[in-house]
N, C-alpha and C positions, 0 to 999 in steps of 0.2 A: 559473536552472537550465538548463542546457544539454538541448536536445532537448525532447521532451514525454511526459511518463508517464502510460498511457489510467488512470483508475480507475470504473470499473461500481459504484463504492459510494456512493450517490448520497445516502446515510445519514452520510458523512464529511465534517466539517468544511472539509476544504481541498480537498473535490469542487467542481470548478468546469466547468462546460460536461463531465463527462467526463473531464477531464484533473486532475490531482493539483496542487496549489499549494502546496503545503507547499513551505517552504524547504528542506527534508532531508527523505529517506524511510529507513527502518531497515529491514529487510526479514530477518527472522531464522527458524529450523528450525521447523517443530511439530510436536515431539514425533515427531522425527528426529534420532538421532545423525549420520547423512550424509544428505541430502536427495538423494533422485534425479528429485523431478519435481516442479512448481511448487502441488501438493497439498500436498507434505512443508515448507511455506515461509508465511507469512505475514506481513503486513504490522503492524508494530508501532506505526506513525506516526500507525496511525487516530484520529483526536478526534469521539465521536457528536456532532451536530449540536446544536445547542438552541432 
């Protein structure tokens, strides 16, 4: 994956050091017909840890 994507969810599977390891991220509205700010957005990739 090109570049590095920070993730604070330290609770998520492909949370590594911080940074997101998932091979793909999905990043879709919530509960916005048009998103105007990164509130209206969330991350669908999440896998809780086990």
């Amino acid at each position: 994956m090109p570049g590095e994507i920070k993730c604070t969810v330290t609770e998520c599977e492909y949370n590594q050091n911080v940074k997101c390891d998932a091979p793909m991220i999905q990043v879709d509205r919530n509960h916005a017909s048009n998103a105007k700010s990164s509130d209206e957005t969330k991350c669908e990739t999440f896998k809780r840890k086990m």
